[in-house]
C-alpha positions, 0 to 999 in steps of 0.5 A: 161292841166294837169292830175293827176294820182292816184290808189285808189285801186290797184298798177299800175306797173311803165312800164305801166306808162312809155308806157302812158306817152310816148303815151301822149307825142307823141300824145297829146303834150299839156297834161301834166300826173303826176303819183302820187308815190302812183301809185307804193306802194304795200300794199298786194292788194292794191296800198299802206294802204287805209290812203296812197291812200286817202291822194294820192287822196285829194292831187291831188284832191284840188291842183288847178294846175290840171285839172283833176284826172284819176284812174291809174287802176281798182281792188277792193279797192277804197271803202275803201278809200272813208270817208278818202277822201270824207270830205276833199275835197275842192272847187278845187277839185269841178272844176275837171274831174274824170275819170276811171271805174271797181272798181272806180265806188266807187269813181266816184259815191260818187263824183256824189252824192255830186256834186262834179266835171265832172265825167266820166266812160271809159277807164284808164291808166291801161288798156295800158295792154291789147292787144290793149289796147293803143287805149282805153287810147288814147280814154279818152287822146282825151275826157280828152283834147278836149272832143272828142265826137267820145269818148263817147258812141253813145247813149249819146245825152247831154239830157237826163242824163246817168251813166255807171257802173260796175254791182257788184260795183253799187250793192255794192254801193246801200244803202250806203251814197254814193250812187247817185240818179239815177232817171231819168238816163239812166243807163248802167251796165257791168260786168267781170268775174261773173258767170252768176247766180251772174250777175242775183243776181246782177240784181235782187238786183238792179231792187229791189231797189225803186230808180232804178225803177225810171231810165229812163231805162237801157243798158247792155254793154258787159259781158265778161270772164263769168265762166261756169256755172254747171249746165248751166244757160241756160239764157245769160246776156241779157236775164237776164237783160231783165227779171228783167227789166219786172219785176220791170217795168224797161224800157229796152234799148238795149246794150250799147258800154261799158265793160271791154275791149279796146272798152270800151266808154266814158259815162259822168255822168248826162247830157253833 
């Protein structure tokens, strides 16, 4: 199997990829990871100008040699990139798997709506970082090369389609072209580093949306580094998530085993 890597948002430092790539060595002997250059560009935030992670993109997206395209790391940027990248793609990159998560929401996203490949939320090869952070990489190494389903989060049944995403960038995402059709999903969302009253915006924003009161209900996976609040909120995410999801009439579901963290699950798009 062979693995594309491209950062779509930001850059990807290059002793990262080494520890990845050594990992995969070791562990999966029949992966072969490519990490695009464009990885390793700096352009301010960005892992290289917003034309240079496009083209990076669509190269490895409809070159037939590879099987599928992970996101290098997450940040913010991805939606930037997204009309350099999304026209141009070709039937080979319809045979493709496309996994990251944060930030690459975006993409993975816009690449559902069009019916474009197997798309993925969980873990990437940035998150090799984290204290512990090798366990999460070699989660999606395992899902990526046999679908290891001790990988995906536990309440995936293969019936009934799921999504997973970022809060804010799901957010972001509604009401532009590139939003997918929820209806009928599971939907499970997690944040970092929101204040509390912005993950209650945020939820206030989506269970407004008409086509999100018409997802089968939906899952809050962990919130982490939330800043204090002052005054205090008082409300935690849960309670948050639990009203507006009373309120729009939102079936509400529990907690989902996804976040930014090593823990973080694999949730396939649509139905498995």
């Amino acid at each position: 199997m062979r693995i594309a890597v491209t950062a779509p948002s930001c850059r990807l430092p290059e002793a990262a990829a080494e520890r990845v790539r050594a990992l995969a060595a070791a562990e999966f002997p029949d992966v072969e990871l490519v990490f695009h250059p464009q990885c390793f560009l700096s352009d301010g935030h960005f892992a290289g100008p917003d034309a240079a992670r496009a083209e990076a993109f669509v190269d490895c997206a409809n070159d037939p040699d590879f099987d599928a395209l992970w996101f290098a790391r997450g940040g913010y940027g991805s939606n930037r990139a997204l009309e350099g990248i999304l026209p141009r793609l070709t039937d080979a990159a319809r045979a493709k798997t496309y996994l990251g998560y944060s930030d690459a929401g975006f993409l993975l996203g816009a690449l559902y709506a069009a019916g474009i490949g197997t798309v993925a939320h969980g873990p990437m090869p940035g998150d090799i970082n984290r204290d512990g952070g090798a366990a999460a990489v070699r989660r999606s190494l395992a899902w990526l090369a046999t679908r290891d389903p001790a990988s995906v989060e536990a309440s995936v049944d293969g019936a009934t389609p799921a999504v997973a995403f970022n809060l804010t960038i799901l957010s972001h995402l509604l009401g532009t072209p590139w939003a997918p059709d929820l209806s009928g999903h599971v939907l499970m969302l997690e944040e970092v580093g929101e204040y509390m009253y912005r993950i209650d915006r945020a939820l206030f924003h989506l269970s407004s949306d008409p086509m999100i009161r018409r997802v089968a209900g939906l899952k809050l996976g962990r919130c982490s580094d939330i800043p204090p609040n002052d005054p205090d909120f008082v409300r935690s995410e849960q309670q948050i998530a639990e009203e507006w999801c009373a309120r729009a009439g939102i079936a509400w579901l529990g907690r989902a085993d996804i976040g930014h963290d090593i823990d973080n699950k694999l949730v396939p798009f649509g139905r498995t």
